[in-house]
N, C-alpha and C positions, 0 to 999 in steps of 0.2 A: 470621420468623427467618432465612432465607434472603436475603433482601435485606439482614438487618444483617451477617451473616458476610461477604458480598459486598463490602458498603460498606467492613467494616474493613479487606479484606484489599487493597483499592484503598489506603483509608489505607494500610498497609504500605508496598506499594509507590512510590507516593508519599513518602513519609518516605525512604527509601532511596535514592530515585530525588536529592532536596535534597543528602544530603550526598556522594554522589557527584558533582553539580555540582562542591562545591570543588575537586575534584583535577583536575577539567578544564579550571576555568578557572585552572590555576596555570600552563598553558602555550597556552590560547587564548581570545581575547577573546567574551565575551556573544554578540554578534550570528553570530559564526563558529562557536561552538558550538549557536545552535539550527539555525545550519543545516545539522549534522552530526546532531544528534537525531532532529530530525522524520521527515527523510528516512530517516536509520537503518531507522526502526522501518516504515515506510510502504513499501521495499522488499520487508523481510520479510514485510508484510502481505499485499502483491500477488502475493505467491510464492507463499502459502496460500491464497488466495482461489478459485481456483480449487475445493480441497477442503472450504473454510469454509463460502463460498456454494452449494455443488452442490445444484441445485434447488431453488432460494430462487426465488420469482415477486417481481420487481420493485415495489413499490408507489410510484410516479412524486412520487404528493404528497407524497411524503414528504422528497423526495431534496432538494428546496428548500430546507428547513428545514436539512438534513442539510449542506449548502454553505455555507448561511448561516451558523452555528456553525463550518465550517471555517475561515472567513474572518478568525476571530478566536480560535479555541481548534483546536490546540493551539499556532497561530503566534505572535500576539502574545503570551497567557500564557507561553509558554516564552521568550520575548527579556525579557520583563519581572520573571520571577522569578530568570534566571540573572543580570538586571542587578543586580537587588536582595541575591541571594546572593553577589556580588562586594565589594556594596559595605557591606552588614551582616551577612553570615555567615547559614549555614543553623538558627542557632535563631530568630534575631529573624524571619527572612524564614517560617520554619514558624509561630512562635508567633503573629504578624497574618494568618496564613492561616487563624486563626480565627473571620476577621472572614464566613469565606465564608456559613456560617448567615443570618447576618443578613440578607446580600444573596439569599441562593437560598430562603428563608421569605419575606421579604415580597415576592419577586415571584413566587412559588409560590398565594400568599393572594390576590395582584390577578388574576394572568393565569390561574390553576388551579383556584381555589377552594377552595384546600384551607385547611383550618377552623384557627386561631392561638388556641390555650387560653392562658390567665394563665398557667399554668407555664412555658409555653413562652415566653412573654413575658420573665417573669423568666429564663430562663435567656440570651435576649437583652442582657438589660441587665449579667446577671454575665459576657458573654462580652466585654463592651466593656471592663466594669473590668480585665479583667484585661490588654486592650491596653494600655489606660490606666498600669499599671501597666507591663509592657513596655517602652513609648516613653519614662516616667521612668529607667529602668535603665540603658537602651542607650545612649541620648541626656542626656549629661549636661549639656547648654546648648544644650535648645531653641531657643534666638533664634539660636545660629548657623549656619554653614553646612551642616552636616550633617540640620537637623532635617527638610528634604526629602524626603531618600531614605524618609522611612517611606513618602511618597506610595506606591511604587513595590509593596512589597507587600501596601498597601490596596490598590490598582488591581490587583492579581493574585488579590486575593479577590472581590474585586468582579466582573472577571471568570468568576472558575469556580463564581461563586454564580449569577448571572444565564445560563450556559449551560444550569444542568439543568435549570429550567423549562421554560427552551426546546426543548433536545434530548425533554426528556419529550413534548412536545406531538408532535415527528416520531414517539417509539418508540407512539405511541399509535395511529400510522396504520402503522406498517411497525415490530412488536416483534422490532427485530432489532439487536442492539447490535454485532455484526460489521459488518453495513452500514453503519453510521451512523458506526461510528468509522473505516472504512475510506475513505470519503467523505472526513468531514472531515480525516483525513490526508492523503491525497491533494490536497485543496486547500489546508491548510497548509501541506506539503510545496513544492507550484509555488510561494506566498506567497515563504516565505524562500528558496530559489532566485534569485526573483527579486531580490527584495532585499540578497539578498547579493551576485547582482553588480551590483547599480546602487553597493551601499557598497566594494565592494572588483574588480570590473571578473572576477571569476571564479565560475562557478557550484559549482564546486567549493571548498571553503575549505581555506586556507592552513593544515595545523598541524599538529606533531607526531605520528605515529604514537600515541604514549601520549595526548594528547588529542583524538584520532577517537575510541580506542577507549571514552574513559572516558564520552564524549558518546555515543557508540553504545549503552554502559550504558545512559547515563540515559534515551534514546531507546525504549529497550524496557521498559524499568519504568514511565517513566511513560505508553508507550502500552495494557501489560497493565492499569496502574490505569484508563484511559480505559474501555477493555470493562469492566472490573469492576465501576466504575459505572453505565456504562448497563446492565447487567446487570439490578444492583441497582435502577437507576430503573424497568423492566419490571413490578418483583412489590411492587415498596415505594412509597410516596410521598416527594414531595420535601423534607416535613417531619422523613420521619423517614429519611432516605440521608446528607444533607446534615452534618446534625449529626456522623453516624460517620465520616462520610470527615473533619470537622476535626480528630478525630483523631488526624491523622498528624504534627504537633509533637512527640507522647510518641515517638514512635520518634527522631524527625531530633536531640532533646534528647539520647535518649541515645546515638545511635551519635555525635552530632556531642562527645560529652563523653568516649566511648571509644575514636574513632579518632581524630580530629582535635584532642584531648586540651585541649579550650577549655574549662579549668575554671573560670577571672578569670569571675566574674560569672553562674556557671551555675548556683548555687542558686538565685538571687534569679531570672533566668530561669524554673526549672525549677517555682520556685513562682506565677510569673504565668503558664506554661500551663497548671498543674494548675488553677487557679480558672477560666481558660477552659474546658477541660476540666470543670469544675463544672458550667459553663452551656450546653455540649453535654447531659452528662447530664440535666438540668433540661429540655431539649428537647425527648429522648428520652422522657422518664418521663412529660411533661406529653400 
């Protein structure tokens, strides 16, 4: 029980953390805003650290794994969902972040061993239909230009499904989800530093006071969602974490339908997360 309250309440913040995106990027581009997030939060982290960690013994083999996962979560996931949130809005970009199941089960099942029942299978299968359905809605002519961009938040599910296998295997040698998420902030953090001034010749990025701070939001929500998964990965499996955190579409649908007031096309949305949202629960139950 405790690992699912966990999971959801990362979903939360996650959901939250999306449709705060849009208002950030109404006055600073993608790549300049994660490198205002990550860091955000990776500050604050190191400032606590001191009292987080006090008397924490170091488990070395761990920390590997723990950098390796930095190298690509939360650095590239957060360039590639705020590019995705730019370019298809925070429900389409939540609702195929349903797809993360699919990716963090079947390589939970290779690399973990963890046991794949027929329900759970089906709720697989109803979790695709309902992208299926999505990508019809949003994208009203496939064959043109636009039908790309779905790539963009498949590849952000894909990515935060294949970390928590992974991340799992480090908490299983060092069960410490302060460490691990503080690690791989810290090496995200240098990441887009870096990269931001090789794309724009400054480590610090160019932009608005009102979009530091909205990126600094999101920064902290979605690195409180980061602990509160690995939390959750500690006392739960990855069959059954994964599923609750996709989840967090039913939040980003409605706030993104009550503050951002995107009605055009939000039933027909709201009904292709609720059937992914079928196949989480199928997940779950199975």
């Amino acid at each position: 029980m405790s690992a699912i309250i966990l999971a959801f309440a990362a979903a939360v913040f996650l959901g939250v953390a999306l449709v705060l995106t849009q208002f950030g990027l109404r006055s600073v581009a993608p790549i300049a805003g994660a490198a205002i997030s990550v860091p955000s939060f990776t500050i604050v982290f190191l400032c606590l650290s001191p009292l987080l960690l006090r008397g924490e013994t170091i488990m070395w083999s761990a920390v590997p794994i723990f950098i390796g996962v930095g190298l690509v979560f939360p650095a590239v996931l957060t360039v590639v969902n705020f590019e995705s949130n730019r370019l298809l809005g925070p429900v389409v970009t939540g609702a195929l972040g349903n797809l993360t199941p699919l990716f963090a089960v079947s390589l939970a099942v290779l690399l973990l061993g963890e046991p794949l029942r027929p329900l759970q299978l089906v709720g697989l299968v109803v979790i695709i239909a309902g992208v299926v359905i999505i990508t019809v809605t949003r994208v009203q002519d496939v064959r043109n230009w636009r039908s790309w961009v779905l790539l963009l938040p498949t590849c952000g599910a894909a990515l935060r499904g294949f970390v928590q296998p992974v991340i799992k295997l480090g908490l299983e040698i060092w069960p410490n989800p302060i460490a691990a998420a503080l690690t791989g902030y810290i090496v995200s953090a240098l990441v887009l530093v870096a990269f931001a001034r090789i794309r724009t010749g400054r480590f610090v990025a160019q932009a608005p006071l009102s979009g530091k701070l909205w990126f600094a939001g999101v920064g902290i929500c979605n690195g409180v969602a980061v602990i509160l998964m690995y939390t959750a990965l500690i006392s739960g499996s990855v069959t059954l974490v994964a599923p609750v955190i996709a989840t967090y579409p039913l939040i980003t649908v409605g706030l993104g339908t009550l503050i951002l007031g995107r009605t055009a096309g939000a039933a027909r949305l709201a009904v292709a997360t609720a059937i992914t949202v079928v196949g989480v629960i199928l997940l779950l139950v199975g």
